[in-house]
C-alpha positions in Angstrom: 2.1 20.8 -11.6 1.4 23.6 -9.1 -1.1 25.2 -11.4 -3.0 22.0 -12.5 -3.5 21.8 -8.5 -4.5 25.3 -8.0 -6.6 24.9 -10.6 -8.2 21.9 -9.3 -8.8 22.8 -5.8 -10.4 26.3 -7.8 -12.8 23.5 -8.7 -13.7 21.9 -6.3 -14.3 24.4 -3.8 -16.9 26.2 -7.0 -18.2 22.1 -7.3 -19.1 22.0 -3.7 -20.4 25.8 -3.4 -22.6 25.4 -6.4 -23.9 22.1 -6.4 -27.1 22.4 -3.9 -28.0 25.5 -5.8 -27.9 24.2 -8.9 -29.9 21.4 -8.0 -32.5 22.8 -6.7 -32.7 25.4 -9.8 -32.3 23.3 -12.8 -32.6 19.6 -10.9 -30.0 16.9 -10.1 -28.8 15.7 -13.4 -27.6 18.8 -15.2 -26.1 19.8 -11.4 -24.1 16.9 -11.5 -22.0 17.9 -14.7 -20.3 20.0 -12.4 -18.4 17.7 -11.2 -16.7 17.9 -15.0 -15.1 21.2 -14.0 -12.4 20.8 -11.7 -11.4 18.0 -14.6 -11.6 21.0 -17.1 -9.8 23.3 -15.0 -6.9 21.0 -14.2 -6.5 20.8 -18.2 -6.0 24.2 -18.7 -2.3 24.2 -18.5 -2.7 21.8 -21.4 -4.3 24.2 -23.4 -2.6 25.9 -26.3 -1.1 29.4 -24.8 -3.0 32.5 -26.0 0.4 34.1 -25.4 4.2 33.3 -25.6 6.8 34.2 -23.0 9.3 33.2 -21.7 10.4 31.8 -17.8 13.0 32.8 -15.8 15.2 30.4 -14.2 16.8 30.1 -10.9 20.0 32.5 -10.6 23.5 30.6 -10.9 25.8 31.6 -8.8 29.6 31.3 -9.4 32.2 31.9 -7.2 35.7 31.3 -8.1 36.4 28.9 -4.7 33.2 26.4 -5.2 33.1 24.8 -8.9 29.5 25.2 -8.9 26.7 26.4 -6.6 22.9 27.1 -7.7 22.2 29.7 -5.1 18.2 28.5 -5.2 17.6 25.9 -7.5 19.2 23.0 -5.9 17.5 23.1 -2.3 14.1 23.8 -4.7 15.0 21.2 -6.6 15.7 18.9 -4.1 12.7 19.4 -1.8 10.6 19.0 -5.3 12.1 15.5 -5.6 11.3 14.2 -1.9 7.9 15.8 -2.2 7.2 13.8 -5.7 8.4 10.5 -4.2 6.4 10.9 -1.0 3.3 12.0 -3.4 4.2 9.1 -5.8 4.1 6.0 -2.7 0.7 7.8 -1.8 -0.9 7.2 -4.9 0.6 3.8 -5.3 -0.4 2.5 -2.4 -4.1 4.0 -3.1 -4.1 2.4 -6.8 -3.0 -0.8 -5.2 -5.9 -0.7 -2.4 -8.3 -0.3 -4.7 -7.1 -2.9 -6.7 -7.4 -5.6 -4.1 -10.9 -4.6 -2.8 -11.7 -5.0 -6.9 -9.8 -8.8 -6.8 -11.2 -9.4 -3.8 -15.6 -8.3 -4.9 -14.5 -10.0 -8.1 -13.8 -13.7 -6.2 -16.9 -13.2 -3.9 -19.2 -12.8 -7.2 -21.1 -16.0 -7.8 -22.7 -16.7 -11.4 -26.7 -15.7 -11.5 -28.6 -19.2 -11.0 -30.8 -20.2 -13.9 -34.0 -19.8 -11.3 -33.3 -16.1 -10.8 -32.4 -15.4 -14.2 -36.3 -16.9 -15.4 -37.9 -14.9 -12.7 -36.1 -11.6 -14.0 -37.1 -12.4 -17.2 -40.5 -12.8 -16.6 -40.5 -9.2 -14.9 -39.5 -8.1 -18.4 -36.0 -6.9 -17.0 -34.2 -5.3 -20.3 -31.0 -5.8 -18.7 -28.2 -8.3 -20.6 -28.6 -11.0 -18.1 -24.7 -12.2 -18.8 -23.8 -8.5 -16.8 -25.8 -10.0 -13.8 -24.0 -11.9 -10.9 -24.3 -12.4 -7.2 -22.8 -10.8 -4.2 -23.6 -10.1 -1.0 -23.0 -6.1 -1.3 -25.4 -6.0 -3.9 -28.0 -4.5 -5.5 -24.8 -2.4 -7.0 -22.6 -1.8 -9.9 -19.1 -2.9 -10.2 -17.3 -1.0 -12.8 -14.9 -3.4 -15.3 -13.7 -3.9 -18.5 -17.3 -4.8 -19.1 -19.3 -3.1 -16.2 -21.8 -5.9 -13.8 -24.8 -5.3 -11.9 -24.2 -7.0 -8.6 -27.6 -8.5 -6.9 -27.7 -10.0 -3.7 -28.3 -13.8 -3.1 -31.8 -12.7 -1.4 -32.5 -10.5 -3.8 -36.1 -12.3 -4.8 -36.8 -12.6 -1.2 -35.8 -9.3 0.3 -38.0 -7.4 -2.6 -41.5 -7.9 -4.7 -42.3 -7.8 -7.9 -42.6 -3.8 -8.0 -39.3 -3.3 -5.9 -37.3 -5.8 -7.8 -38.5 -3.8 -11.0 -37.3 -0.2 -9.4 -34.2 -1.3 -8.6 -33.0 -3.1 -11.5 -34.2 0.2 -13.8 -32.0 2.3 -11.5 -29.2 -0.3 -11.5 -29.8 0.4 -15.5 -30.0 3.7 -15.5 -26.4 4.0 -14.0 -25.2 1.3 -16.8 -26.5 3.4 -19.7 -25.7 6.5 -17.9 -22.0 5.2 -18.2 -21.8 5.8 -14.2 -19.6 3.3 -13.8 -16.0 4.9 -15.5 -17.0 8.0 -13.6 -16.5 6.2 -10.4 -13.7 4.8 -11.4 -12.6 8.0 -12.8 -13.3 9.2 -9.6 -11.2 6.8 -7.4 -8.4 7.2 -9.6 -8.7 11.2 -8.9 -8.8 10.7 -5.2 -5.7 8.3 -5.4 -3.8 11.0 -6.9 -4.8 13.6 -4.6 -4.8 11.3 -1.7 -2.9 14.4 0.1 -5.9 17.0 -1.0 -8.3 17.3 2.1 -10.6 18.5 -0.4 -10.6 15.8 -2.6 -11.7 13.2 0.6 -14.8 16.0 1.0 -15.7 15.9 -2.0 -16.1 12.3 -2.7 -18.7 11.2 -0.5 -21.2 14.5 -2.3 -19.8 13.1 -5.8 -21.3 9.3 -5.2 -24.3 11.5 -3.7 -24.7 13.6 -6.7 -24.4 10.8 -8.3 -27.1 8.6 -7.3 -29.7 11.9 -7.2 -29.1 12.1 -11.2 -29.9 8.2 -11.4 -32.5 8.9 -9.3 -34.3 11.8 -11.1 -33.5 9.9 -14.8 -35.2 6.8 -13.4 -38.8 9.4 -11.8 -38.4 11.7 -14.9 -39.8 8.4 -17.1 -42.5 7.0 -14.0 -43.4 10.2 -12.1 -46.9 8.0 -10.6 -43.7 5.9 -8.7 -42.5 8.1 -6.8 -43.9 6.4 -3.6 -42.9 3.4 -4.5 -39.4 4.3 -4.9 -39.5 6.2 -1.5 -40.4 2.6 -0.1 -37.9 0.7 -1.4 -35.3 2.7 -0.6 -36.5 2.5 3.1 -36.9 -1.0 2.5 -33.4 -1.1 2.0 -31.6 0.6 4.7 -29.0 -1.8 6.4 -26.9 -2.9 3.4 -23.3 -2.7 3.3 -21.5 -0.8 0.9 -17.4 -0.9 -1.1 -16.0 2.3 -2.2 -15.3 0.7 -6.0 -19.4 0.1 -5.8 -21.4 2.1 -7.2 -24.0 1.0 -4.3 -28.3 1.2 -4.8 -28.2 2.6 -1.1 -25.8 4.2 0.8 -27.4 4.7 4.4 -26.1 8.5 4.8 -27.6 9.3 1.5 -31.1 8.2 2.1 -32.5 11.5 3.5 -31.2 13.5 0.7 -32.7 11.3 -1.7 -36.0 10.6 -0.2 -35.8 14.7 0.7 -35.0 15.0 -3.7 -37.7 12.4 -4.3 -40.7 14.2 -2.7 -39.7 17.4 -4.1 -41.0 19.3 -7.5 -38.6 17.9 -11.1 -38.2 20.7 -12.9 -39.6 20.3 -16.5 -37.7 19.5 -19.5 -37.2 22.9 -20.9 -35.9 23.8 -17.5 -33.5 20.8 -17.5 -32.1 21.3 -21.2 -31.8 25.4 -20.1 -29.8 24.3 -16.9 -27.7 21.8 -19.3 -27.0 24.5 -21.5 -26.5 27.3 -18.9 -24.0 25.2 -16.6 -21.8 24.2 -19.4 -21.6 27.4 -20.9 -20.4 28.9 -17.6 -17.8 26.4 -16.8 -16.5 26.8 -20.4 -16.3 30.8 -20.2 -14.8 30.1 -16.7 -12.2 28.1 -18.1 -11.4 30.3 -20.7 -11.4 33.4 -19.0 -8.9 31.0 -16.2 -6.6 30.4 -19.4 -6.7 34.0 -20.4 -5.2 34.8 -17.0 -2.2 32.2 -17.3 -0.7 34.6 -19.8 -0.1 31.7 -22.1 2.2 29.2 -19.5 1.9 25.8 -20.6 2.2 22.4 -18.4 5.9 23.0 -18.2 8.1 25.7 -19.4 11.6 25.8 -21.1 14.2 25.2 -18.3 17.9 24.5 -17.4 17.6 20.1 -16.5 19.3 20.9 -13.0 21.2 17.6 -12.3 23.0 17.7 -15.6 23.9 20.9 -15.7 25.5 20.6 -12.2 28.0 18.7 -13.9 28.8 21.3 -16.4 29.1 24.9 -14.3 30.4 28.2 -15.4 33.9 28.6 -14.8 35.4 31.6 -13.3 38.0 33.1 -15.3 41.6 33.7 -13.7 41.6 37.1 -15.2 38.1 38.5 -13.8 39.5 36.6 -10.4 42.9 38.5 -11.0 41.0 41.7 -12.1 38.4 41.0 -8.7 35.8 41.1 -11.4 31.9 40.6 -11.0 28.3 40.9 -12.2 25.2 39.8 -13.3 24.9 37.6 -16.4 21.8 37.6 -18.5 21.3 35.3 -21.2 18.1 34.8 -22.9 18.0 31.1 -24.5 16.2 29.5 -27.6 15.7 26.1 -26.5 14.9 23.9 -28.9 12.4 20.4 -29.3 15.5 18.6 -27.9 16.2 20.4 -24.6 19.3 21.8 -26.3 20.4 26.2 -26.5 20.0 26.4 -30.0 20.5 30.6 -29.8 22.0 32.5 -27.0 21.1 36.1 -26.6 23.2 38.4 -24.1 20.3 40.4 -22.5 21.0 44.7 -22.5 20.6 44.2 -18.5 23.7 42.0 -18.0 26.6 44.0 -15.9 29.2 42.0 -16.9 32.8 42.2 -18.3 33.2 40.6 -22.0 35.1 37.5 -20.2 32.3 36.8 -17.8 30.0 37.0 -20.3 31.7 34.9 -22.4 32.2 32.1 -19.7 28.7 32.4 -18.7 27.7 31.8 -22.6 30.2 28.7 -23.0 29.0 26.7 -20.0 25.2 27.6 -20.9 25.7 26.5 -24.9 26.5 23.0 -23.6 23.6 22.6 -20.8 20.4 20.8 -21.1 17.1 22.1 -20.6 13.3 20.8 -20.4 11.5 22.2 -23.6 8.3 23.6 -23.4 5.1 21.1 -23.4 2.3 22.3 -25.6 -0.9 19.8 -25.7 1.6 17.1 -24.3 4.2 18.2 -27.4 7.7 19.9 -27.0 7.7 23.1 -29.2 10.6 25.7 -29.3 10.6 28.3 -26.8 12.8 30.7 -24.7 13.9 31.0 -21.1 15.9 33.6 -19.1 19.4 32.4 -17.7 21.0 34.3 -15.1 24.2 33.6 -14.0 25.7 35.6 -10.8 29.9 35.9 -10.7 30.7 36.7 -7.5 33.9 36.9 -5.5 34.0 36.3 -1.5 34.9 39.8 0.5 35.7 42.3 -2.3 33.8 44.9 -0.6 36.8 44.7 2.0 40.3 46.3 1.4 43.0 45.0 1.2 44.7 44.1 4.7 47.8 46.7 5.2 51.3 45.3 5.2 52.9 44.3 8.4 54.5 47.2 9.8 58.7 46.8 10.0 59.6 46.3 13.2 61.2 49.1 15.6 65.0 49.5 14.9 67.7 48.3 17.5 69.2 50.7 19.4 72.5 51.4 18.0 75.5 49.4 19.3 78.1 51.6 21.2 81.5 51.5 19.6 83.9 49.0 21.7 85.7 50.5 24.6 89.7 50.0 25.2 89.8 48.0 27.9 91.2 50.5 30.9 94.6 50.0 32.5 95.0 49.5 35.8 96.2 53.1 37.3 100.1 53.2 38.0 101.5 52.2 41.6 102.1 55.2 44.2 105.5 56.4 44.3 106.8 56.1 47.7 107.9 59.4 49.3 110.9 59.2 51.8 111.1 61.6 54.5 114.7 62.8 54.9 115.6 63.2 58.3 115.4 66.3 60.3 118.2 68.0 61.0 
């Protein structure tokens, strides 16, 4: 998906460089085949690979603590998912916007009366006259299942004979032209890439581009008109216009067209050379663009993430028990039905035999998305790596406790001490 829109803003920034050149060198029909390249471009990934290879997927990472935990893949994966929704209301709402201004042109169309239809006829208008109806955004084309040229209710009034006749040739020319399922080609385009500031630039100069091809188609067949075309496109300035029209006059286009109408066509042989030259550039250009893929289709071979979060590699009590870790490799067949029909252990794996062998057993029972090749599933491989990793075993080991101090040794109990003996009295004998 990211490469189909690199490849399409590639494009359209080469569409919208090139255009006004090209134009002026080989005139405005074959310059509007450009606007076929960024459509060419975006199919590239659809193209069959020039080259096989293989992808490699986001790492797993296993720790023995968390049951499973894709270090990268599950925020990816995640932020992928909210930006698809958000892109997916976008384009609804833009499909559904252009549906109801389509319901709603379609209920203000009014049958052609039978008074207008006679006059048309007698101008010798080729047109089917059951394609004609009435509206007030007209003269214009309304793509459908079966394309109508919108005219407005004054249309006999607001132009003569001569103008009526120029602009029912150019309303024609965009009806044989098939200019109707490019528009709508067109506003589908912009509906998907609603987000794409490109896309809004560019599709204001595509309805241009557009009309100066009709334009040229419609001169290139009545060059001694010219003039008269200039007037009526003057004569028409004030009409409104609907983005799902494919209007006669769009006011901001007038001066480029009246600027392309005065200007010298270039001849037939420079037309067919221009023709020639512009489509073989965009086709080298998109060959030499798939060249530089290296082969990658619309979506390589990998792991489904949501169903393989139910199924992660386990950590095995031994490698905890032995503290140890590496790097898993795996290179996987996977097969047309998303399932590992080979499993390869890659020479660059650092890994002991049990992690390797618990990587293996969890990645034999996954699901992956197989490779898309011109919208088919074929058989290719992808790279697994799977991380084992334990939490702090670059630390050591915290030291035991050291004992505590000893107690200071207990003296040995004392006798308890007698009480010293009672003097002796001493009695003086009497003096003689």
């Amino acid at each position: 998906m990211v490469d189909m829109l690199l490849y399409v803003t590639i494009g359209l920034l080469l569409v919208l460089v090139c255009r006004k050149p090209a134009r002026r060198v080989f005139g405005a029909g074959p310059a509007f085949i450009l606007w076929l390249l960024p459509l060419l471009l975006a199919a590239l990934p659809y193209l069959p690979a020039l080259t096989s290879m293989w992808v490699v997927t986001p790492t797993t990472l296993v720790m023995p603590t968390v049951r499973a935990l894709i270090a990268h893949a599950a925020p990816a994966a995640s932020a992928v998912h909210w930006a698809s929704i958000l892109w997916l209301t976008g384009a609804l709402l833009r499909v559904m916007r252009l549906a109801f201004l389509y319901l709603r042109l379609m209920r203000q169309t009014r049958p052609l009366p039978a008074s207008v239809a006679q006059t048309l006829q007698a101008n010798r208008c080729d047109i089917d006259m059951r394609r004609l109806r009435l509206h007030p955004n007209g003269p214009a084309v309304l793509w459908a299942p079966r394309s109508m040229l919108l005219l407005p209710a004054d249309f006999l009034d607001r132009f003569n004979s001569a103008e009526r006749r120029l602009v029912l040739r150019h309303e024609h020319a965009h009806l044989r032209r098939g200019d109707t399922w490019w528009s709508l080609f067109a506003e589908l385009a912009l509906a998907l890439l609603w987000f794409h500031p490109l896309a809004w630039l560019a599709m204001p100069r595509f309805r241009l581009d557009q009309e100066l091809a009709c334009d040229e188609h419609v001169l290139r067949n009545s060059p001694q008109e010219e003039t008269a075309y200039a007037n009526t496109l003057l004569h028409s300035i004030g009409m409104d216009t609907t983005p799902v029209l494919i209007p006669w006059l769009a006011e901001p286009q007038l001066k480029e067209r009246l600027t392309m109408i005065q200007r010298l066509h270039p001849g037939a042989l420079r037309r067919r050379v221009g023709f020639i030259a512009l489509a073989s550039l965009m086709l080298g250009g998109a060959l030499v663009a798939q060249a530089g893929t290296n082969g990658r289709s619309i979506q390589s071979a990998e792991p489904d993430l949501n169903y393989n979060a139910n199924i992660p590699p386990q950590y095995p009590p031994d490698a905890v028990k032995n503290r140890e870790q590496g790097m898993v490799i795996l290179t996987v067949l996977v097969g047309t039905d998303g399932k590992a029909h080979k499993i390869v252990i890659d020479p660059a794996s650092q890994a002991s035999p049990s992690l390797i062998k618990a990587a293996s057993d969890a990645v034999t029972q996954w699901h992956f998305n197989p490779e898309m090749k011109n919208g088919k599933p074929v058989a290719a491989y992808a790279r697994v790596p799977v991380k084992f990793a334990l939490p702090n075993l670059a630390t050591k080991a915290p030291a035991p406790p050291p004992p505590p101090p000893p107690a200071p040794p207990v003296p040995p109990p004392q006798p308890p001490s007698l009480p010293p003996p009672p003097p002796v009295p001493i009695h003086a004998s009497p003096s003689l």
